[in-house]
Each structure stands twice: as structure tokens, then as C-alpha cells.
C-alpha beads as a LAMMPS data file, in Angstrom:
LAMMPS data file: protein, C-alpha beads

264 atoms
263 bonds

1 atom types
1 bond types

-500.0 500.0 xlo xhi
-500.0 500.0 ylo yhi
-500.0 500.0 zlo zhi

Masses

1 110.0

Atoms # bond

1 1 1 0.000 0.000 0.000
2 1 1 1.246 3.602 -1.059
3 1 1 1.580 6.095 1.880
4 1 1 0.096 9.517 0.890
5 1 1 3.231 12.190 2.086
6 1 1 0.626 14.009 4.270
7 1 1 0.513 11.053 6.313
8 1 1 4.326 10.532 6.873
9 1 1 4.541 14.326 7.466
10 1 1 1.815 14.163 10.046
11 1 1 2.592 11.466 12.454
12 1 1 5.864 9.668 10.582
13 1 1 6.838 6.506 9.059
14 1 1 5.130 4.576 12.285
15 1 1 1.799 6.498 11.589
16 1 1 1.900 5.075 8.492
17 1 1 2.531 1.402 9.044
18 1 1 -0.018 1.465 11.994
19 1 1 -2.883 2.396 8.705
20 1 1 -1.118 -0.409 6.621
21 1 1 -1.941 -3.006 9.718
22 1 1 -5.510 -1.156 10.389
23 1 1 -6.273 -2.108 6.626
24 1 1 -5.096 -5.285 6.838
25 1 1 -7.236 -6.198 9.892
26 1 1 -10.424 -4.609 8.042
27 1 1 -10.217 -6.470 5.067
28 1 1 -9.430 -9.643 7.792
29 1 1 -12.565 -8.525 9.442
30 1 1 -14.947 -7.689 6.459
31 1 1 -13.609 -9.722 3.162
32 1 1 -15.241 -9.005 0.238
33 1 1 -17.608 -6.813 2.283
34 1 1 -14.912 -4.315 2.124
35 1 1 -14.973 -1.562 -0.761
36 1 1 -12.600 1.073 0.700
37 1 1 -10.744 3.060 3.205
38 1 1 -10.099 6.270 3.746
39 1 1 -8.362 9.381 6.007
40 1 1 -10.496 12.310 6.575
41 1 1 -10.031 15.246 9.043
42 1 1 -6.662 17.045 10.097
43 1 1 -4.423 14.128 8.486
44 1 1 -5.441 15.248 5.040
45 1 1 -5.921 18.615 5.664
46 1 1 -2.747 19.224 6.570
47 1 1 -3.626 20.491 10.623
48 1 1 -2.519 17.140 12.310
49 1 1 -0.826 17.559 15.476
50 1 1 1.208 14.746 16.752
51 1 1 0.220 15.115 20.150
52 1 1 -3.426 16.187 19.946
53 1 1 -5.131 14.887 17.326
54 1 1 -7.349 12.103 16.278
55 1 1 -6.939 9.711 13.066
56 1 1 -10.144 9.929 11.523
57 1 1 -10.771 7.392 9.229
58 1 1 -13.784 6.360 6.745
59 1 1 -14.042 2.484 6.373
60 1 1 -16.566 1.729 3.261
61 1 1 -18.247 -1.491 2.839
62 1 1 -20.858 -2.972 -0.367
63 1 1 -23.555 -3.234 2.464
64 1 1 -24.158 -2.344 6.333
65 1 1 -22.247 -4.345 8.438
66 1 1 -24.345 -6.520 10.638
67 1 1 -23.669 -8.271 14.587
68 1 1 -21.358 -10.813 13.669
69 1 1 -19.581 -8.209 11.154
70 1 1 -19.182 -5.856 13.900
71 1 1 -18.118 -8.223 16.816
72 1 1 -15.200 -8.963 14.197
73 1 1 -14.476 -5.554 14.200
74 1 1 -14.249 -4.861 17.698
75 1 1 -11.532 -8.372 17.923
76 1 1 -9.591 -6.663 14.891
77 1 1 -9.421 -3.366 17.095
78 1 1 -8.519 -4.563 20.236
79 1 1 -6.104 -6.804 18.395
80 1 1 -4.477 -2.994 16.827
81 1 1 -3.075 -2.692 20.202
82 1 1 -0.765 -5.266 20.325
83 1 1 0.852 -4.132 16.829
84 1 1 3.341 -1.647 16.438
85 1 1 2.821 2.169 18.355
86 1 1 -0.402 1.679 20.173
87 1 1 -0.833 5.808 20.789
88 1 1 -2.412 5.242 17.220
89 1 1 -4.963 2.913 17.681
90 1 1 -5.476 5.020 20.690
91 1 1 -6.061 7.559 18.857
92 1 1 -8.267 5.662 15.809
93 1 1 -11.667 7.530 15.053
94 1 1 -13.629 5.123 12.679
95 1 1 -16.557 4.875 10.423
96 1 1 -17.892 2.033 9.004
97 1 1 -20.208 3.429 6.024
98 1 1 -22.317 1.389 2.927
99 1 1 -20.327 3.511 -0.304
100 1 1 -23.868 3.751 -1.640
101 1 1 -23.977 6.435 1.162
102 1 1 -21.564 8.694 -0.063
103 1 1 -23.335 9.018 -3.531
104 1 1 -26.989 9.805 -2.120
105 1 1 -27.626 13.693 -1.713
106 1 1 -28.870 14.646 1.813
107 1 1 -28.128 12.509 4.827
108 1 1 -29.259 9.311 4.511
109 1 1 -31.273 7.351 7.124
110 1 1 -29.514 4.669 8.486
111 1 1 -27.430 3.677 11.545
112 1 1 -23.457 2.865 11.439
113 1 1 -21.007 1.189 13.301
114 1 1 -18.578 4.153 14.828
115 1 1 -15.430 4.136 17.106
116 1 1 -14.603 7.000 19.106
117 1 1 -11.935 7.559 21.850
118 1 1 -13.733 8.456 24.378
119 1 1 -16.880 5.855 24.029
120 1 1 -15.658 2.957 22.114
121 1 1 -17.721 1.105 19.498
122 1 1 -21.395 2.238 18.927
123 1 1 -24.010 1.915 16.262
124 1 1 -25.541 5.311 16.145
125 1 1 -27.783 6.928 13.300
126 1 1 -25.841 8.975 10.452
127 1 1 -26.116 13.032 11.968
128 1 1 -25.811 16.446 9.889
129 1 1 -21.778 16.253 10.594
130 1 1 -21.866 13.388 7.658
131 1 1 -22.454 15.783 5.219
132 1 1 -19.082 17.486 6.258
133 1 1 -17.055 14.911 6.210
134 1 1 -18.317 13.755 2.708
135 1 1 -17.212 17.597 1.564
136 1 1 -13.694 17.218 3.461
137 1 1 -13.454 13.889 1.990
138 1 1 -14.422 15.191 -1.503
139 1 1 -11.675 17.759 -1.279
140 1 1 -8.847 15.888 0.428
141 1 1 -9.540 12.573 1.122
142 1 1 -6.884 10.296 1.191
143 1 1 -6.981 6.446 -0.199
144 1 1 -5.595 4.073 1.327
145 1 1 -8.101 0.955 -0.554
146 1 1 -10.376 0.878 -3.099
147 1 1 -11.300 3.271 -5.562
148 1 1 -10.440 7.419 -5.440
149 1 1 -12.796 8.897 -2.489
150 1 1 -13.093 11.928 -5.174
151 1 1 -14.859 9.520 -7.566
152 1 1 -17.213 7.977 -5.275
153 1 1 -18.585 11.321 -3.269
154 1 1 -20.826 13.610 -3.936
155 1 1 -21.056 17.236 -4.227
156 1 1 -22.260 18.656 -1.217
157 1 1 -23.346 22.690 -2.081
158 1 1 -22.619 25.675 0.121
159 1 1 -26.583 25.650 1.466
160 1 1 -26.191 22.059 1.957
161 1 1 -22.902 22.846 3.990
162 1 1 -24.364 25.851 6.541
163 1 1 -27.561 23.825 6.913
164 1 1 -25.011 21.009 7.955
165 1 1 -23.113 23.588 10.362
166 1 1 -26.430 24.514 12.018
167 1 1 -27.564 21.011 12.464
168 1 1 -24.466 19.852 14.333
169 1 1 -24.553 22.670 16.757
170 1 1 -28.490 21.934 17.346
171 1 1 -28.282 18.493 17.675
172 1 1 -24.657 17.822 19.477
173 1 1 -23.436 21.245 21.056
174 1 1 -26.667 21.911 22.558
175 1 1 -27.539 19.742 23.909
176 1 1 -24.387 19.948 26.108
177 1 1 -25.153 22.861 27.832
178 1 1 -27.384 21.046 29.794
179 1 1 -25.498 18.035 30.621
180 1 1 -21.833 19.792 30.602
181 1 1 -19.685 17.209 32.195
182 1 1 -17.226 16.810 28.935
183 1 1 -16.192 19.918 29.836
184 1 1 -14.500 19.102 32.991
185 1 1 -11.345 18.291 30.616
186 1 1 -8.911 21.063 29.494
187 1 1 -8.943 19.066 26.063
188 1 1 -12.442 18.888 25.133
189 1 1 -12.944 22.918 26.001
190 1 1 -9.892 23.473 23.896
191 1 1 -11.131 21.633 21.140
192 1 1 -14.903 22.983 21.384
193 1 1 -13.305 26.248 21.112
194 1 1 -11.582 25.703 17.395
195 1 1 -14.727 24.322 16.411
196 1 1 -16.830 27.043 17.475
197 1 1 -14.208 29.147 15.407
198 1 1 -14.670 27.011 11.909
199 1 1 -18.247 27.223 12.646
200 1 1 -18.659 31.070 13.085
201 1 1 -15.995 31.622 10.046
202 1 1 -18.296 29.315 7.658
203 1 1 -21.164 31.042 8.854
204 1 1 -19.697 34.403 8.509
205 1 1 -18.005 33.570 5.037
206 1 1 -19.481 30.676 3.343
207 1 1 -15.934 28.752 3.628
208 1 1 -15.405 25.466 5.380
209 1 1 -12.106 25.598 7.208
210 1 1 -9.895 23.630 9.309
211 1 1 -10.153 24.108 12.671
212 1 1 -6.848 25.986 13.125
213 1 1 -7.662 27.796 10.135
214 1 1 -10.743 28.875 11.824
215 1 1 -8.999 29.842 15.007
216 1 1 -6.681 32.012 13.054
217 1 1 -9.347 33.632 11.496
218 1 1 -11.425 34.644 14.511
219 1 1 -7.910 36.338 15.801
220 1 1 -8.659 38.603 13.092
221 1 1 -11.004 41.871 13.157
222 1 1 -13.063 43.206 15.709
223 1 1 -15.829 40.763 15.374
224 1 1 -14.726 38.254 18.060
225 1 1 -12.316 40.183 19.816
226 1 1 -13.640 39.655 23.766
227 1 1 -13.195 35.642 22.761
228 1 1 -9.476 36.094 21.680
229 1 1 -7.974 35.443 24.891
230 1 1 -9.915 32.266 24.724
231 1 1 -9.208 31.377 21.644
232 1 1 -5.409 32.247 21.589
233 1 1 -5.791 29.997 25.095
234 1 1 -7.230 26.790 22.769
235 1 1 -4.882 27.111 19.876
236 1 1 -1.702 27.259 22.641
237 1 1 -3.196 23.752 24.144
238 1 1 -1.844 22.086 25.942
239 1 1 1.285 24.271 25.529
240 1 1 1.392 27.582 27.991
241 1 1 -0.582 28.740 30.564
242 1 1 -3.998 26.078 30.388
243 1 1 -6.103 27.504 33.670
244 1 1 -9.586 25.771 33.485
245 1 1 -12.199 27.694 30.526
246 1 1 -15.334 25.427 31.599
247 1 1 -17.223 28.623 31.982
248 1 1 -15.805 30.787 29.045
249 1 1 -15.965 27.736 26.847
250 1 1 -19.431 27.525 27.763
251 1 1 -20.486 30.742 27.279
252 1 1 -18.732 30.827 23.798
253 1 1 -20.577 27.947 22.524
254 1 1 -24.318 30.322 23.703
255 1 1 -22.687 32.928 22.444
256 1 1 -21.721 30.783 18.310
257 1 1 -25.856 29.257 18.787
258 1 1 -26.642 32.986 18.977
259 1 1 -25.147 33.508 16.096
260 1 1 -26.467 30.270 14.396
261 1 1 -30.175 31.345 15.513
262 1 1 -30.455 28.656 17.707
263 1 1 -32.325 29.582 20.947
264 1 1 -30.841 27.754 23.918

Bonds

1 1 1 2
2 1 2 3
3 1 3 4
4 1 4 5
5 1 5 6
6 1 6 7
7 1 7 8
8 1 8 9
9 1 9 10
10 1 10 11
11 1 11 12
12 1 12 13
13 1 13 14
14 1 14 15
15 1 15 16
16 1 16 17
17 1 17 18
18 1 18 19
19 1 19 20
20 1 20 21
21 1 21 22
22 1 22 23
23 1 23 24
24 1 24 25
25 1 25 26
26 1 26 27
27 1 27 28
28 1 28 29
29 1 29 30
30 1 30 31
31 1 31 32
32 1 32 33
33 1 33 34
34 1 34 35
35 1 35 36
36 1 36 37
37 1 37 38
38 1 38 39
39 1 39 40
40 1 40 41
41 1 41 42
42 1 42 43
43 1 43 44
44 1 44 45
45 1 45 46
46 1 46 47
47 1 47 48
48 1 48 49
49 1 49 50
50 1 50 51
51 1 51 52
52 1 52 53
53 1 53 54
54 1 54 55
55 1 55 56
56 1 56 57
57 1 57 58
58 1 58 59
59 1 59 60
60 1 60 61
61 1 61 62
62 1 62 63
63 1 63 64
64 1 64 65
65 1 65 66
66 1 66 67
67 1 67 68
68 1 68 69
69 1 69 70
70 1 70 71
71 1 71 72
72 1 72 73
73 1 73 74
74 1 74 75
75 1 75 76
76 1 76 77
77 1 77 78
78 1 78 79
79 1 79 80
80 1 80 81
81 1 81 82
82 1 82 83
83 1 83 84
84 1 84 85
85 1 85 86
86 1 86 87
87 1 87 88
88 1 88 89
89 1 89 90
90 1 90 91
91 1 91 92
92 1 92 93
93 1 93 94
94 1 94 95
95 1 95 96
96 1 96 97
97 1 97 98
98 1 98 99
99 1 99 100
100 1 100 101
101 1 101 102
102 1 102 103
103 1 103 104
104 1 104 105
105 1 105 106
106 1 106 107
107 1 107 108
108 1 108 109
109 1 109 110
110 1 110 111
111 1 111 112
112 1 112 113
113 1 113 114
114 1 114 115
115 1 115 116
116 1 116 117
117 1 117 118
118 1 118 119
119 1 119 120
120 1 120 121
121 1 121 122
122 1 122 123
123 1 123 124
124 1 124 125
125 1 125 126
126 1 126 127
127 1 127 128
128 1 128 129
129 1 129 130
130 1 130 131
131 1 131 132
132 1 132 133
133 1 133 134
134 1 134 135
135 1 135 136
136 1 136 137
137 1 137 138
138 1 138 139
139 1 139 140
140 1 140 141
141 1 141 142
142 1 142 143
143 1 143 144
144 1 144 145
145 1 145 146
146 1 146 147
147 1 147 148
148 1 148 149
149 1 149 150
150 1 150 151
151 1 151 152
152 1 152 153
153 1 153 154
154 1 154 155
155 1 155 156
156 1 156 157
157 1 157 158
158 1 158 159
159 1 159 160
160 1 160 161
161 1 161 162
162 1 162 163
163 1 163 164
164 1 164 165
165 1 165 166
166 1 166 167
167 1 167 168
168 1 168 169
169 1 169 170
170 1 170 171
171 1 171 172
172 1 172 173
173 1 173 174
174 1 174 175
175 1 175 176
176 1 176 177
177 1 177 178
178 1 178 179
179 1 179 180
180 1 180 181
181 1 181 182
182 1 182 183
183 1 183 184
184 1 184 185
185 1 185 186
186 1 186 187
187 1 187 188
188 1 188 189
189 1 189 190
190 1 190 191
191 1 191 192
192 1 192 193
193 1 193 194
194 1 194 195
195 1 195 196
196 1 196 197
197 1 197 198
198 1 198 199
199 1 199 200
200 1 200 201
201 1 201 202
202 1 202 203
203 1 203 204
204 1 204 205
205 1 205 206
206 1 206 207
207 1 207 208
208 1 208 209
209 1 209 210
210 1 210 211
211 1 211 212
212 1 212 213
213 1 213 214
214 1 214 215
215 1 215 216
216 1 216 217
217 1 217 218
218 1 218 219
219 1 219 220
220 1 220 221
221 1 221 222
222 1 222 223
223 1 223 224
224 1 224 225
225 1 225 226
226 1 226 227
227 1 227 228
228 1 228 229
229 1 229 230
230 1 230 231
231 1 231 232
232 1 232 233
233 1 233 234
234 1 234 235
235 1 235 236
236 1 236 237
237 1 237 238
238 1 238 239
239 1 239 240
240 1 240 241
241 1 241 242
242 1 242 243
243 1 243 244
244 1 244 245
245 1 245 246
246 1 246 247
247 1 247 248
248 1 248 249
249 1 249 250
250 1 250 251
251 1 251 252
252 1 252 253
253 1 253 254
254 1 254 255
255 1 255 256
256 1 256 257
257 1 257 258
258 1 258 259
259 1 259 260
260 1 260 261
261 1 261 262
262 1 262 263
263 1 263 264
């Protein structure tokens, strides 16, 4: 398998043969099942950080997995560990997505198998965030199997892209101001403070950013200038001075629904 550059510049050679293994396992796990794999997000952007980020990957497959499909998953994953530099699989944010999915316009309505750090494996109903990831995959995915990702996704339009924007803040950030315990970690404010940033900037200018990209461009103007000590505190993370921003962080993410015309 070919290692895209952005890879080796982002996390190294090691990055790169932990994704070699990861594919290997999936195709294990899934046979002919399996129709591609892909890296989304800050690897193939060009915003990875080493010590920070996730590795966001997109795992398609001919049709949904099913139980016994997924419990093979989960063996494949915990069997990652034991293979090479385990901060990566530590660090593995997964997908597993029909390719059909990527073609249809709108969101479609169906349930996939997801890992995420912080809650392990879950089958959880496709959300308006899907419809960003298709347009950062669209743009600068990166194959590792199967056929181009540019080939396979479609367009997603600037309308379709704020209405996406909205929808995530409605339906994730929001409802975390009532339930705010994520927020007890330095990491997660930090990190809900870029994305409030790439929110407000697409909002303000139509452009979907990264998220230090969006953080760069809140530093500039008058417009958000009472949230730049904040912000410069989020970008810093978790170099220099980190005091706790549960409240700030808080009131930043009222203050981007606000702006979204969400009430809250």
C-alpha cells in the first residue's frame, strides 16, 4: 500500500505502518464486504498535530455491516493494540459506512457502526456532521483501498454545507449545555473552542475551514475580539498557561448558537 506524504509528514513513518496493519485487519474482518478506506479530518488537511489529534478514518463497505460483522471488528481493534505504536490505535476515530452512502444527496437514514476515543464502538444513526465529512473527503480525502474517495462522493453545495453547520450545533453542542460534564477536561474545552471558530468563520463567510484555520481567522477583526484570549488559550493547548475555561468555553458555545439562531 502507497503512503500519501501528508501522512508521513503528520505522524511519521510509524503512523503510516499502523494504517497499513488497520487495513489489513479490516479487510481480515470484512472480506469481500470491504470496498474502501479512507483518512479524513486534520491528516489530510494538513492540521494534524502529533500530540493532539485524532486519526479519523472512513471504512466503506458494499452493504451495512451486521452483529457478527461488527463483533469482528471490535476483535480486529482490540487486536491494533498489540501491533506496532499503540498511541495510534489510541487515537483511531472510525466509520464504518455502505459507499452507496456517499453518492446519495442529503443525509441518509440509516445507523453505522462508529469508534470514538472516548466511548468505544457504537451503532448510532448517520447526523448532519456526515455531510461534512463527505465535503472534506471530496476535497482531500486520502486512499488508502479501493477506488479514489473523489470519484465515489458527492457534491455537497454551500446551502447544503451551513444547513449542515447549524444542524451539528443543534443536535450535538446543545444539547451539552445542559449536561456539561465533557467539559470538565482542558482538552475537550480546547477543542470545542476551534470548532466554534470554523463554525462562526463558515457562517460568517461561506468557507469550510480547518479548525486551526478557523482559530486564526477569529484572531482577526473586531468581530470576536472579547473571545481572543480564549481562543489564543485553545490554539496554545496544551502548551502555555492552560487555567480551566469550563465557563468561558461555555459561554462561547451560547454565544456561536446565537449567532447560528439557535435559541438555547
Amino acid at each position: 500500500m502507497d503512503i500519501d506524504a501528508r501522512i508521513i509528514r503528520g505522524g511519521g513513518p510509524g503512523l503510516g505502518s499502523f494504517l497499513s496493519v488497520a487495513v489489513s485487519s479490516w479487510r481480515s474482518a470484512l472480506g469481500r464486504n470491504l470496498a474502501g478506506v479512507y483518512v479524513h479530518g486534520s491528516l489530510s488537511t494538513g492540521a494534524f498535530n502529533p500530540r493532539t489529534s485524532d486519526v479519523d478514518v472512513l471504512v466503506t463497505t458494499r452493504t451495512l455491516t451486521d452483529g457478527p460483522a461488527n463483533e469482528r471488528l471490535h476483535e480486529v481493534h482490540r487486536a491494533m493494540h498489540g501491533s506496532g505504536d499503540d498511541r495510534w490505535a489510541d487515537r483511531l476515530e472510525a466509520m464504518f459506512v455502505p459507499a452507496k452512502a456517499l453518492a446519495t444527496p442529503g443525509i441518509p437514514r440509516i445507523a453505522v457502526l462508529e469508534l470514538h476515543q472516548d466511548e468505544g464502538f457504537k451503532v448510532q444513526a448517520l447526523g448532519p456532521d456526515f455531510l461534512i465529512q463527505r465535503r472534506l473527503l471530496r476535497e482531500h480525502g486520502i486512499t488508502l483501498f479501493g477506488p479514489r474517495i473523489s470519484k465515489i462522493v458527492a457534491p455537497v453545495s454551500g446551502g447544503e454545507l451551513r444547513d449542515a453547520v447549524i444542524g451539528n450545533l443543534r443536535v450535538w453542542w446543545l444539547p451539552q449545555l445542559e449536561f456539561p460534564g465533557q467539559f470538565l477536561k482542558r482538552s475537550y474545552q480546547a477543542y470545542a473552542v476551534v470548532t466554534m471558530c470554523r463554525s462562526l468563520c463558515l457562517l460568517a463567510t461561506g468557507e469550510l475551514v480547518t479548525k486551526p484555520e478557523g482559530a486564526s481567522w477569529a484572531l482577526r477583526g473586531p468581530y470576536l475580539d472579547v473571545w481572543h484570549p480564549l481562543i489564543e488559550s485553545a490554539i496554545a493547548y496544551p502548551g502555555g498557561q492552560q487555567p480551566d475555561q469550563r465557563l468561558a468555553t461555555l459561554d462561547f458555545i451560547r454565544f456561536t448558537l446565537d449567532e447560528a439562531g439557535i435559541g438555547h
